[in-house]
Each structure stands twice: as C-alpha cells, then as structure tokens.
Backbone and ligand atoms as CSV (ligand in chain L), in Angstrom:
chain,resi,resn,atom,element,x,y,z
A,1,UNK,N,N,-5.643,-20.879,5.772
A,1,UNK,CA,C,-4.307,-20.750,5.165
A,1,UNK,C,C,-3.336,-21.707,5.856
A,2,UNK,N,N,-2.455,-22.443,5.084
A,2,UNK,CA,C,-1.601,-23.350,5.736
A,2,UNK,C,C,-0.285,-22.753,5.881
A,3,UNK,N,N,0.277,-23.179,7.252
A,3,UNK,CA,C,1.514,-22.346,7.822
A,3,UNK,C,C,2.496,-23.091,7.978
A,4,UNK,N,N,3.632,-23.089,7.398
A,4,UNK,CA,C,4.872,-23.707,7.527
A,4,UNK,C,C,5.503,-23.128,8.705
A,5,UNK,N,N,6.791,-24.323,9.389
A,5,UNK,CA,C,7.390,-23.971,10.240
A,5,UNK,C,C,7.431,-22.165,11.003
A,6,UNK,N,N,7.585,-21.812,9.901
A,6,UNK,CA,C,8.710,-20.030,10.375
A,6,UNK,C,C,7.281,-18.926,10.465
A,7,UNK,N,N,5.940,-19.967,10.220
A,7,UNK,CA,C,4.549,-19.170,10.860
A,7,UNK,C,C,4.800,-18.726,9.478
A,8,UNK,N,N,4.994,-18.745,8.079
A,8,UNK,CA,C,4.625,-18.467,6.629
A,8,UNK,C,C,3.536,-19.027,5.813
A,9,UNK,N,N,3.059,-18.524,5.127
A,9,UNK,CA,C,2.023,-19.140,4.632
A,9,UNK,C,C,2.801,-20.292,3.502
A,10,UNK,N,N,2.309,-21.318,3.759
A,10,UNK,CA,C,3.068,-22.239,2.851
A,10,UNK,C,C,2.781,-22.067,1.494
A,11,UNK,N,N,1.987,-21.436,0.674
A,11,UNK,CA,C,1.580,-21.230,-0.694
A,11,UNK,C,C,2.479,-19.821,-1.182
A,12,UNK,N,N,2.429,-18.860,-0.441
A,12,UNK,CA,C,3.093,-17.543,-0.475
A,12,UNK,C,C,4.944,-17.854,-0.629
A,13,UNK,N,N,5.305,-18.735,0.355
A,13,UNK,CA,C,6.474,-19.332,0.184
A,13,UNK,C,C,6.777,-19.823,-0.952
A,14,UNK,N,N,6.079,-20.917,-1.461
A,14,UNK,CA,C,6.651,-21.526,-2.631
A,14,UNK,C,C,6.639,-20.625,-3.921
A,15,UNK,N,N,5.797,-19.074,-3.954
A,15,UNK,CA,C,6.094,-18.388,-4.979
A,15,UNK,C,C,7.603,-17.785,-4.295
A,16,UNK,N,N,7.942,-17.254,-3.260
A,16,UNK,CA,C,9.095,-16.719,-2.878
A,16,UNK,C,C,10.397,-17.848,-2.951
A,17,UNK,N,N,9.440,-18.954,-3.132
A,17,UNK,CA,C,10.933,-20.063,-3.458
A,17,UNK,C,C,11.357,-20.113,-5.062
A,18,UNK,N,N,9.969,-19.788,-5.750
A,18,UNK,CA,C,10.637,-19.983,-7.465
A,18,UNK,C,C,10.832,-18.660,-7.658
A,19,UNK,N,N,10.450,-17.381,-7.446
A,19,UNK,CA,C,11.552,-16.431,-7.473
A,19,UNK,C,C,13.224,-15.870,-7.224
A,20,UNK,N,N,13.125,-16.912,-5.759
A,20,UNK,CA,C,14.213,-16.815,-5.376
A,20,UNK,C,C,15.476,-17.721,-6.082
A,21,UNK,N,N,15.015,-18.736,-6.869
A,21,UNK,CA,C,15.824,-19.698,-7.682
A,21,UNK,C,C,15.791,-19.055,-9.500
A,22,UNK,N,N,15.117,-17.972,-10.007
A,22,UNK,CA,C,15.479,-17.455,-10.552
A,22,UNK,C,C,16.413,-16.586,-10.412
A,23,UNK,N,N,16.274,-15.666,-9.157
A,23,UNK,CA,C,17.257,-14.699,-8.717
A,23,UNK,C,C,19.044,-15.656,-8.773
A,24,UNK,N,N,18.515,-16.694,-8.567
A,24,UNK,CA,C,19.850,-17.286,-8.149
A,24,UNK,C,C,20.702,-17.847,-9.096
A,25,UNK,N,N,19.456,-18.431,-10.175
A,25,UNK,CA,C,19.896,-18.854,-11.597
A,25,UNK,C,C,20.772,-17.712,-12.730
A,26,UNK,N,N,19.973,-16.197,-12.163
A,26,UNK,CA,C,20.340,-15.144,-13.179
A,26,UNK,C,C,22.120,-14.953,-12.649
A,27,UNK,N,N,21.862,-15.364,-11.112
A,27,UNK,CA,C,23.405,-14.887,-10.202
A,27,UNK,C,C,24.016,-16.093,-10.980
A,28,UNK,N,N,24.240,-17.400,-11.227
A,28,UNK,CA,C,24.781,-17.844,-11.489
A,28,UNK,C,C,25.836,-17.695,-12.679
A,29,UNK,N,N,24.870,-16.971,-13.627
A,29,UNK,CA,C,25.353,-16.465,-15.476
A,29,UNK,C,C,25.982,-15.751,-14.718
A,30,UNK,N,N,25.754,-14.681,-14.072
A,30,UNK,CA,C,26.358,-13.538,-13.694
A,30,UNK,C,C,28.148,-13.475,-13.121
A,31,UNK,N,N,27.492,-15.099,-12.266
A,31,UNK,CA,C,29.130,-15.391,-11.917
A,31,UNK,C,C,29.848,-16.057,-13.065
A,32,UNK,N,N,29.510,-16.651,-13.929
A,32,UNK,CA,C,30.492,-17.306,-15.121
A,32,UNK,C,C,30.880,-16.207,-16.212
A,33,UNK,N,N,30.384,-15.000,-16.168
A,33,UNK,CA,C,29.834,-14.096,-17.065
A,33,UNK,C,C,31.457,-13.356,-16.505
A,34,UNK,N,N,31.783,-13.032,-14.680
A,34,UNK,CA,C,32.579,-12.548,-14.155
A,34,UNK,C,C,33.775,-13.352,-14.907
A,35,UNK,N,N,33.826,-14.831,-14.267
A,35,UNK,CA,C,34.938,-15.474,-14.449
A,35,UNK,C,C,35.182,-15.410,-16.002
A,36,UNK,N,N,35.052,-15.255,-16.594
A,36,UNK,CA,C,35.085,-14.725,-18.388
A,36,UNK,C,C,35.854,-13.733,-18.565
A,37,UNK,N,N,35.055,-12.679,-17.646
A,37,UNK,CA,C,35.748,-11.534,-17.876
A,37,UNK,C,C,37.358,-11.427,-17.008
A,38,UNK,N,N,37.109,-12.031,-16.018
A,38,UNK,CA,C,38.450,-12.492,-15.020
A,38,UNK,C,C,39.820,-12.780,-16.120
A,39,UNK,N,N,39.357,-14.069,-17.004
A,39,UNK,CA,C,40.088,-14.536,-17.478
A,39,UNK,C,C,40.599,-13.643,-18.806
A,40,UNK,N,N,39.463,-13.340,-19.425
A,40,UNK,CA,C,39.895,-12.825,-20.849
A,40,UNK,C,C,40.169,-11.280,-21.018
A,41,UNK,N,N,40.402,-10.669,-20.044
A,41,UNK,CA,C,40.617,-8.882,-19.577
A,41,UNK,C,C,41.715,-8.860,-20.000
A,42,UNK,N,N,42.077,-7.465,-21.369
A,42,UNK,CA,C,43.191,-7.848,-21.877
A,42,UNK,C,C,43.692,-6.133,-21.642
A,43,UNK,N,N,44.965,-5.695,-21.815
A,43,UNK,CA,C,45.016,-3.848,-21.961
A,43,UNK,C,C,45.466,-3.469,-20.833
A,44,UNK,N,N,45.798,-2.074,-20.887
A,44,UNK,CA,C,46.489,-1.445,-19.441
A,44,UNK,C,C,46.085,-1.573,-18.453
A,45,UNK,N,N,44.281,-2.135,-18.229
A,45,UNK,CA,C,44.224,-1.767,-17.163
A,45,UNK,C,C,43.647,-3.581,-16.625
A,46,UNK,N,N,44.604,-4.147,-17.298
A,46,UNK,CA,C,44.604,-5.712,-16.866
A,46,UNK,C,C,44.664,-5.955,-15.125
A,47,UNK,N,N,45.765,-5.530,-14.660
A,47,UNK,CA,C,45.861,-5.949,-13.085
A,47,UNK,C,C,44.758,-5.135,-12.879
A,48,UNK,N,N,43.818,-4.013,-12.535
A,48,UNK,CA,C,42.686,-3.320,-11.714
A,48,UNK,C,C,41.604,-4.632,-12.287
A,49,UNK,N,N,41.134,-4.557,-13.421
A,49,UNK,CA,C,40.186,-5.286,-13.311
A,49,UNK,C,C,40.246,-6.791,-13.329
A,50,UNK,N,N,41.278,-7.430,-13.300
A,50,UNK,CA,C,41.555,-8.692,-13.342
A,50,UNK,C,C,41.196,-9.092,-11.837
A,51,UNK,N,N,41.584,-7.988,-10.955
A,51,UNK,CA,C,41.249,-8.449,-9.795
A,51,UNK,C,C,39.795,-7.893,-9.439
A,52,UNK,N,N,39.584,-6.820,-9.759
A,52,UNK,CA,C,38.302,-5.931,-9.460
A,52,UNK,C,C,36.793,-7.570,-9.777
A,53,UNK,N,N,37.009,-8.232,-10.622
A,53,UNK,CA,C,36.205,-9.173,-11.845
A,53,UNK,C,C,36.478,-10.197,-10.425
A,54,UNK,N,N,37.696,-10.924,-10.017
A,54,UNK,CA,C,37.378,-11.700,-9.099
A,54,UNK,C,C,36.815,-11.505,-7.666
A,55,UNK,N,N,36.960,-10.144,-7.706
A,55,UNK,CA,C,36.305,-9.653,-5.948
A,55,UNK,C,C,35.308,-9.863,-6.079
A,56,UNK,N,N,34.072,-8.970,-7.341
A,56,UNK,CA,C,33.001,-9.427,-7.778
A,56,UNK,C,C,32.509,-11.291,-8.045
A,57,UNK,N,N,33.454,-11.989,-8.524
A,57,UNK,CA,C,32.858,-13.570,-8.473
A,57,UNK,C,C,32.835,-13.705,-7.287
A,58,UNK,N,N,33.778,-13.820,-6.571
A,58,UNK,CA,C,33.728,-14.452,-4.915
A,58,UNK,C,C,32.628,-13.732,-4.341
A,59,UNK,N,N,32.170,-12.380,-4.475
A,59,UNK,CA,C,31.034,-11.897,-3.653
A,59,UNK,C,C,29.672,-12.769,-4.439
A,60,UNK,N,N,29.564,-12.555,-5.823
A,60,UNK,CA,C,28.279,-13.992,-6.498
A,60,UNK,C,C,28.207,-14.746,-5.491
A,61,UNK,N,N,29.282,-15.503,-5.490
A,61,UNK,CA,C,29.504,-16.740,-4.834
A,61,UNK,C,C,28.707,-17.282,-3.512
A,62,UNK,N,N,28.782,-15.796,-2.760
A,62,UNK,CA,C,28.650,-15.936,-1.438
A,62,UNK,C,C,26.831,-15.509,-1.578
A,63,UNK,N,N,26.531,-14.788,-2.601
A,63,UNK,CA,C,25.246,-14.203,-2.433
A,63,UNK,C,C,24.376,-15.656,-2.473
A,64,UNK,N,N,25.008,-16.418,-4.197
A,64,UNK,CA,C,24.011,-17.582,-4.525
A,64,UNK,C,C,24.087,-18.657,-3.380
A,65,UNK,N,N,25.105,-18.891,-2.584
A,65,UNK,CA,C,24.861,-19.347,-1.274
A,65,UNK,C,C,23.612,-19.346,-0.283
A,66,UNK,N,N,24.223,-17.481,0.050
A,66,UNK,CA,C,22.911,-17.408,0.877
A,66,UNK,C,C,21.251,-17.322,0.102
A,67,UNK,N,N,21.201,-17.178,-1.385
A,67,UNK,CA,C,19.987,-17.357,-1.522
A,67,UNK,C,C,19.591,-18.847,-1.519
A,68,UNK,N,N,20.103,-19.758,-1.975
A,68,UNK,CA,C,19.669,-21.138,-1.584
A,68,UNK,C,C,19.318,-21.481,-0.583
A,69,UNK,N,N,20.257,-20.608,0.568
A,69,UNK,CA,C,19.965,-21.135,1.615
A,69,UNK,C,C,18.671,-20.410,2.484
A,70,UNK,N,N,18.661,-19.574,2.067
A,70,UNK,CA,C,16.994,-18.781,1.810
A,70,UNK,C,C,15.960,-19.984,1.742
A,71,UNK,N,N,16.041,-20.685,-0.274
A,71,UNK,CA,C,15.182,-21.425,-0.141
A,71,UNK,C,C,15.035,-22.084,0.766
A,72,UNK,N,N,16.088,-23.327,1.320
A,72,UNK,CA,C,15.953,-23.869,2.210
A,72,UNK,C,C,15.406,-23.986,3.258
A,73,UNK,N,N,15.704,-22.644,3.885
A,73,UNK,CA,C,15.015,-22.035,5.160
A,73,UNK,C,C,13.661,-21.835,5.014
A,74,UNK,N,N,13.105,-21.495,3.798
A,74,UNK,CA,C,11.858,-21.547,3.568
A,74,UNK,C,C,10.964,-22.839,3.019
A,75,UNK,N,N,11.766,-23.972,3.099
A,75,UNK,CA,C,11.130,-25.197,3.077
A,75,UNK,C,C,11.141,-25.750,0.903
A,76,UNK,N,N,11.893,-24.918,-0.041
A,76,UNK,CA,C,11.981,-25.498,-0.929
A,76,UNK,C,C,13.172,-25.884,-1.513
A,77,UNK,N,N,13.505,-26.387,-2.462
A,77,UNK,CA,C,15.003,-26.619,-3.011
A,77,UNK,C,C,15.549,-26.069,-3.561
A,78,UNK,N,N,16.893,-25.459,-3.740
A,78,UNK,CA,C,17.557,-24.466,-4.819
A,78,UNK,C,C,18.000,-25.162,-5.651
A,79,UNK,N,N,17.821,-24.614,-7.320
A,79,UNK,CA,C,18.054,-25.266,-8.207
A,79,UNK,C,C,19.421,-25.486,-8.048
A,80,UNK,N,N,19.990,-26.438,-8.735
A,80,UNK,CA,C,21.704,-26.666,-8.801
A,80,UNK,C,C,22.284,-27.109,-10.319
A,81,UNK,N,N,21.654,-27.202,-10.861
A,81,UNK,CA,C,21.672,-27.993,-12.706
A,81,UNK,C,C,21.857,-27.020,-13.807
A,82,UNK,N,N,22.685,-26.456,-14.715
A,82,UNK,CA,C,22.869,-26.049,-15.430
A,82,UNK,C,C,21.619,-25.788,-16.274
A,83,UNK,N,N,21.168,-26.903,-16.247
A,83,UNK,CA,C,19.621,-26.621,-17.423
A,83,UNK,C,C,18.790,-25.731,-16.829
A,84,UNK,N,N,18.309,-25.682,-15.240
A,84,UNK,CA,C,17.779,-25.215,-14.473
A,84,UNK,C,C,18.087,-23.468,-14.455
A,85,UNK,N,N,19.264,-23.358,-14.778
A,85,UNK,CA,C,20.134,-22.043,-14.513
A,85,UNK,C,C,19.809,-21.106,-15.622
A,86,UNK,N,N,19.899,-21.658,-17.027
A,86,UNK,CA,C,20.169,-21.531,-18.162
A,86,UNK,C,C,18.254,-21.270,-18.894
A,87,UNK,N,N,18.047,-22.117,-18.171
A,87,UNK,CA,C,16.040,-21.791,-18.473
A,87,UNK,C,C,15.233,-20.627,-17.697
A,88,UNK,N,N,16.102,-20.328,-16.825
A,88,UNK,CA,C,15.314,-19.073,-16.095
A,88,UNK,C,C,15.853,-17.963,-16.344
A,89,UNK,N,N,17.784,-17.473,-16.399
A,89,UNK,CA,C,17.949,-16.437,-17.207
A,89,UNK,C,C,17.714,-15.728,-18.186
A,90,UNK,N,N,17.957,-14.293,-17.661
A,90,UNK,CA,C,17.568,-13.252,-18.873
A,90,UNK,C,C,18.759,-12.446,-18.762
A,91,UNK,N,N,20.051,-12.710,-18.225
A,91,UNK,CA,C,20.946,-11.730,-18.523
A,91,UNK,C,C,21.831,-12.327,-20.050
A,92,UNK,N,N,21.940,-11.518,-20.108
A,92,UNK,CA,C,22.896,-11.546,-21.368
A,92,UNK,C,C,24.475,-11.973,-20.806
A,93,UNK,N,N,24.469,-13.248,-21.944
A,93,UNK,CA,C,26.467,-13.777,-21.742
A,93,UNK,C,C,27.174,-13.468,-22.737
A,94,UNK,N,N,28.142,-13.105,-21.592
A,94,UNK,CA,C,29.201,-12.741,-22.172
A,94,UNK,C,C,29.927,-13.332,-22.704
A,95,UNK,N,N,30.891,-13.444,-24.118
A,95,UNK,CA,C,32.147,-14.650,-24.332
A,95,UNK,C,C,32.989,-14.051,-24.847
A,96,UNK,N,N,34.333,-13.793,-24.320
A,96,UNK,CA,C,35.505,-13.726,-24.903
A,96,UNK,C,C,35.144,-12.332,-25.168
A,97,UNK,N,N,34.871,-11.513,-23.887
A,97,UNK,CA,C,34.975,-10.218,-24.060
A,97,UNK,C,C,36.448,-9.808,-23.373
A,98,UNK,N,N,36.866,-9.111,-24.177
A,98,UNK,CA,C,38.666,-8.765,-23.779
A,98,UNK,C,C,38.620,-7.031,-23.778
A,99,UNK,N,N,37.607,-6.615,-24.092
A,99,UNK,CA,C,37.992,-5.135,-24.047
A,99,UNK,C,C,37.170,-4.511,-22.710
A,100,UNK,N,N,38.326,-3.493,-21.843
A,100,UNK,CA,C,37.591,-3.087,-20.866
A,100,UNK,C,C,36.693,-2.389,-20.742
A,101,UNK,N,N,36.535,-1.260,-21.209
A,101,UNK,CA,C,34.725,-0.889,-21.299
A,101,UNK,C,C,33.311,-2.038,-21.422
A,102,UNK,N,N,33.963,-2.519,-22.160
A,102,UNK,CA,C,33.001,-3.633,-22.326
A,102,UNK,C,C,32.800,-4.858,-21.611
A,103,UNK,N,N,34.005,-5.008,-21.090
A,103,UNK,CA,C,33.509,-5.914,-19.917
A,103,UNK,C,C,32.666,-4.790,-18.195
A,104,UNK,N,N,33.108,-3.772,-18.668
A,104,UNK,CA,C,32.768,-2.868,-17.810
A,104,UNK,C,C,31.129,-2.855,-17.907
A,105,UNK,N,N,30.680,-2.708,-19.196
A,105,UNK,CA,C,29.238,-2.450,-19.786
A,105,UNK,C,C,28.464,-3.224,-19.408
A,106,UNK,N,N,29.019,-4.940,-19.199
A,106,UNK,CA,C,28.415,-6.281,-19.162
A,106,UNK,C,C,27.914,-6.360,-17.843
A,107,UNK,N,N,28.907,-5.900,-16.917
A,107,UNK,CA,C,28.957,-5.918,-15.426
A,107,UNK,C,C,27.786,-5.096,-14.756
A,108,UNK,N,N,27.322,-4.039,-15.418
A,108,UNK,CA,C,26.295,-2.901,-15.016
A,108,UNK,C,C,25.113,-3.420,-15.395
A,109,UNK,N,N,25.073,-3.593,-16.545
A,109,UNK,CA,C,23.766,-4.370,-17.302
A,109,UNK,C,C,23.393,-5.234,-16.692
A,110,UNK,N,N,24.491,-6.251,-16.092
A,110,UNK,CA,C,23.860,-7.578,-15.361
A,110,UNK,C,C,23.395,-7.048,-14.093
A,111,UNK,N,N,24.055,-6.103,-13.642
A,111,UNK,CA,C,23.563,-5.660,-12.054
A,111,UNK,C,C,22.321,-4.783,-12.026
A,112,UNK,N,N,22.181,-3.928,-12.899
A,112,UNK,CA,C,20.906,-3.278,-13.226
A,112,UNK,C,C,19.785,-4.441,-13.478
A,113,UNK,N,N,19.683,-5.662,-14.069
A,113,UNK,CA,C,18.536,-6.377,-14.536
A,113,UNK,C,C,18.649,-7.446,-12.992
A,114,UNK,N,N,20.012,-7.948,-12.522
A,114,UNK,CA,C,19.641,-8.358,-11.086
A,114,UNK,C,C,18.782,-7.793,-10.227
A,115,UNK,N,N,19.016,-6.231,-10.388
A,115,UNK,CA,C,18.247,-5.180,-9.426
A,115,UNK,C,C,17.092,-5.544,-9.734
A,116,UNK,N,N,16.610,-5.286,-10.788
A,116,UNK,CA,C,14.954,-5.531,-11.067
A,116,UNK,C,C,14.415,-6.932,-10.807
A,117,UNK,N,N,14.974,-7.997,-10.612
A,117,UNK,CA,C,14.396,-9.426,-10.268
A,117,UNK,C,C,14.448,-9.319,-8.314
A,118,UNK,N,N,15.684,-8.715,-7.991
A,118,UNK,CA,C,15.359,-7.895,-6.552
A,118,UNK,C,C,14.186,-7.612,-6.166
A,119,UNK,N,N,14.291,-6.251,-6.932
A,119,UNK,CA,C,13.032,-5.330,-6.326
A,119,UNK,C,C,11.681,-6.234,-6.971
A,120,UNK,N,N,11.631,-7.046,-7.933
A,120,UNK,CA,C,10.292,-8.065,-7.956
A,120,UNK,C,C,10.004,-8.759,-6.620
A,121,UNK,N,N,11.281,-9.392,-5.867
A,121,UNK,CA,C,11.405,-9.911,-5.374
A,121,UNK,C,C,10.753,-9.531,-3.797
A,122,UNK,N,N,11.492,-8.393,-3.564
A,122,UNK,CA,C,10.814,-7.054,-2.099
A,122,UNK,C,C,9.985,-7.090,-2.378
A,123,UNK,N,N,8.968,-6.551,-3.601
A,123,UNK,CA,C,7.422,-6.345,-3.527
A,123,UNK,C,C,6.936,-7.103,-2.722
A,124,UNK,N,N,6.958,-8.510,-3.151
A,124,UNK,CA,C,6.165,-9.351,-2.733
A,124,UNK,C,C,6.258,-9.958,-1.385
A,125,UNK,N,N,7.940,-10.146,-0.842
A,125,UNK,CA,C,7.827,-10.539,0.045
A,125,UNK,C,C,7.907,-9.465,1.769
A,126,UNK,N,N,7.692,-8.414,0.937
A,126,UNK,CA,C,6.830,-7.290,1.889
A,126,UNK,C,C,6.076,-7.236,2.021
A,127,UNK,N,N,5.080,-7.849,0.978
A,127,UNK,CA,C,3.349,-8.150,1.018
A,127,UNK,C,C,3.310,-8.915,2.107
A,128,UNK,N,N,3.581,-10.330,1.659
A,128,UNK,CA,C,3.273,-11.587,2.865
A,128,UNK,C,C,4.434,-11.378,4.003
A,129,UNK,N,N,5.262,-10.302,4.424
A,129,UNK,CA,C,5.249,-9.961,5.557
A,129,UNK,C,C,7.101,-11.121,5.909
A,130,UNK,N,N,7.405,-11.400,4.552
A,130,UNK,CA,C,8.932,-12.110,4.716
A,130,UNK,C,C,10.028,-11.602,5.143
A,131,UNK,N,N,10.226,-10.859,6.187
A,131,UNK,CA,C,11.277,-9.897,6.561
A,131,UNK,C,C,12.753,-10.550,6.589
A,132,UNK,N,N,12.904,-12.051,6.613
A,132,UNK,CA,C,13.821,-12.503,6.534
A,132,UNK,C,C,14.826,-12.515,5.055
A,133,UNK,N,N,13.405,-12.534,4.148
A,133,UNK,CA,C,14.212,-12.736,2.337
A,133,UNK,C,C,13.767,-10.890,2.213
A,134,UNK,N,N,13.101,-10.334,3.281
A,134,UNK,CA,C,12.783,-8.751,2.875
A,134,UNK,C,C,14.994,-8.092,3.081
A,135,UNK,N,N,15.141,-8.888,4.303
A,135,UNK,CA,C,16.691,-8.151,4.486
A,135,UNK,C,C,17.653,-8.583,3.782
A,136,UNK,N,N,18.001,-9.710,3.166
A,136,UNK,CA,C,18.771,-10.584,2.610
A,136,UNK,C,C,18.695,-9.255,1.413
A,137,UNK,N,N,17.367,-9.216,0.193
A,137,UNK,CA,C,17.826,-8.702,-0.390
A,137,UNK,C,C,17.781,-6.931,-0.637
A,138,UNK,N,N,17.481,-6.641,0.766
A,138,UNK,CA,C,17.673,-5.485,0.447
A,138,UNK,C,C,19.387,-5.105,0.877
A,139,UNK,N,N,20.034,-5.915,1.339
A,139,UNK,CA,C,21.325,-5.896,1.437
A,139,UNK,C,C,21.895,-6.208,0.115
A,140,UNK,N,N,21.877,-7.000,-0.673
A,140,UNK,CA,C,21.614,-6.900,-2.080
A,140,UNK,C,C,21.959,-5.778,-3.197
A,141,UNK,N,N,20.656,-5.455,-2.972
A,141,UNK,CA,C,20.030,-4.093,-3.583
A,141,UNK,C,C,21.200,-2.849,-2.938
A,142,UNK,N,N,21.332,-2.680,-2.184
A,142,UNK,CA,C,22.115,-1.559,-1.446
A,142,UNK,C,C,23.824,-1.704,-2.267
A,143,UNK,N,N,24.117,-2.735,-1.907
A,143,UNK,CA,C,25.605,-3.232,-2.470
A,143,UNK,C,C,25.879,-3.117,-4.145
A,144,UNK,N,N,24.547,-3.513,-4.335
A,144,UNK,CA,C,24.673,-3.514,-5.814
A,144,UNK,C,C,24.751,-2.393,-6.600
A,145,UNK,N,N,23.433,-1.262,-6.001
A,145,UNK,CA,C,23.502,0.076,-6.447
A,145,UNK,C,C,24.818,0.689,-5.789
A,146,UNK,N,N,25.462,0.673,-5.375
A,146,UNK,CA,C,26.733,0.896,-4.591
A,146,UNK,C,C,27.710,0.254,-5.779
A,147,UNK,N,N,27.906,-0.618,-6.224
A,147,UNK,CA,C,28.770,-1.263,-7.379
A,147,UNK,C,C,28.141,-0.460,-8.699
A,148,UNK,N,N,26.762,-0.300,-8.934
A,148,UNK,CA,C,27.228,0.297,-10.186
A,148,UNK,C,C,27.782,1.547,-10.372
A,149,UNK,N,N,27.089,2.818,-9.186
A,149,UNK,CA,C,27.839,3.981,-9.178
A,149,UNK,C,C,28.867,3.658,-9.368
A,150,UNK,N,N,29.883,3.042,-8.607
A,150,UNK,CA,C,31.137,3.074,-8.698
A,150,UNK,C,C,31.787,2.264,-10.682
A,151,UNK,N,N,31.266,1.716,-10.798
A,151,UNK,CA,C,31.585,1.106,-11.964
A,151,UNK,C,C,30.940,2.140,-13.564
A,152,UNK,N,N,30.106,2.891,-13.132
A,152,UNK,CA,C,29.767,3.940,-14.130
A,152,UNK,C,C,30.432,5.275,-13.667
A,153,UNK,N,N,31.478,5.680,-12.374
A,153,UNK,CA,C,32.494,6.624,-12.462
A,153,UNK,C,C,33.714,5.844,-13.031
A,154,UNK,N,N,33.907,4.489,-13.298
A,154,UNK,CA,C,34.985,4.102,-13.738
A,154,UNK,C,C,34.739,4.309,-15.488
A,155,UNK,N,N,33.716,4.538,-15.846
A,155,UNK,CA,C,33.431,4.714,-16.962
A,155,UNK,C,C,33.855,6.110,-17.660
A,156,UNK,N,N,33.614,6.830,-16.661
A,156,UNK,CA,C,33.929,8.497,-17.360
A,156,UNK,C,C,35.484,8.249,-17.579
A,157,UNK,N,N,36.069,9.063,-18.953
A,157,UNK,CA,C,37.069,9.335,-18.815
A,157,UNK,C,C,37.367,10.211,-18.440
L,1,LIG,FE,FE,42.179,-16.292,-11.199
C-alpha cells in the first residue's frame, strides 16, 4: 500500500479527496442558495432572518474553507469552478424565494441532505482510520443538527 506524507494510504485519500469536493461543491449552492435568501427575505420577520441567512453564509464560508483545506492537507485539489460546483450538486436552488417559511424550508432541506454527504463521508473515513477529516466533520454534523432543531422550532407557530 502506498503512503502519503500524513502515513495515509494514498489511494484511500484520493476517494476522501473527491468526496470531500463534493461536500464542498453541495456547500457552495448552499452558500448562494443563503445569499438569495439574504437578499430576497421579504415580511415581518425581515430584520430576524435577514440577518439569521447572513450568520449562516459567513459560517458556509468558513466551513468550504476548511474543507479545501482538508483536501489540501490530504495531498489533492479543491475544486474552485462553477462547472465543477454545479456537476456534483444535489441540493436543490433556490431563486427569488421571498416568503419566510420557505426560505425557512430551503435551509433544512439543504442541511438535512449536507448531513447525509457528511455521514457518507465519516463512514469511510473511520474505516481508513482519517481522524483528521473524522473531526472536521463531525463538528459539522453536530452544528448542523443543532441548526436544524433550532430552525424547525422556528417553524412551529
Ligand atoms: Fe448583506
């Protein structure tokens, strides 16, 4: 078996590198998907989620960071190209959603189907023993299920 720098198996890596650039591609929609909703949030409860929508982009922001820099660390490249972004997603975009439930709806959905490219993600790199992309996203995972509770009590009336 061939071992890259960080003592990884270099074959095991490069599947944890094109996972991890999907994960990052889906974060990307996810953040334009926010800034959408940032912009086009219309109704009483304009100031909560106008800002609630940008706390959420700036945290994207910081995640698709550190997953690139994941790849990196693991010796492959993070995609950066729109085409790249746009060919590996499966979340659903949003456009010119102005009503708040529904930008509310968009926000859960995307974090629920992030979760599951996550937890694809843990399987495997608990297998080959990646504790470095094992913590990254289980910090992730924790925050996220933490955002939707809170965003499905914002739901009850
Ligand atoms: Fe703004």
């Amino acid at each position: 078996m061939k071992i890259n720098k960080l003592g990884l198996s270099v074959k095991e890596s490069e599947v944890i590198v094109e996972k991890l650039n999907v994960l990052m591609s889906n974060f990307q929609v996810h953040y334009q998907n926010l800034r959408g909703l940032h912009w086009n949030i219309r109704g009483k409860r304009f100031f909560d989620l106008h800002l609630k929508f940008e706390e959420l982009y700036n945290d994207s922001q910081l995640k698709i960071d550190l997953i690139a820099e994941r790849v990196l660390t693991l010796g492959g490249k993070p995609s950066h190209t729109f085409e790249a972004y746009l060919e590996k997603n499966i979340l659903r975009i949003g456009e010119n959603i102005s009503k708040d439930t529904e930008a509310v709806q968009l926000v859960i959905e995307s974090l629920v189907t992030l979760l599951e490219i996550e937890r694809e993600i843990l399987h495997f790199s608990d297998e080959i023993n990646d504790e470095g992309t094992n913590s990254m996203i289980s910090d992730f995972i924790k925050e996220q299920e933490k955002m939707i509770w809170m965003f499905q009590a914002w739901l009850e009336e």
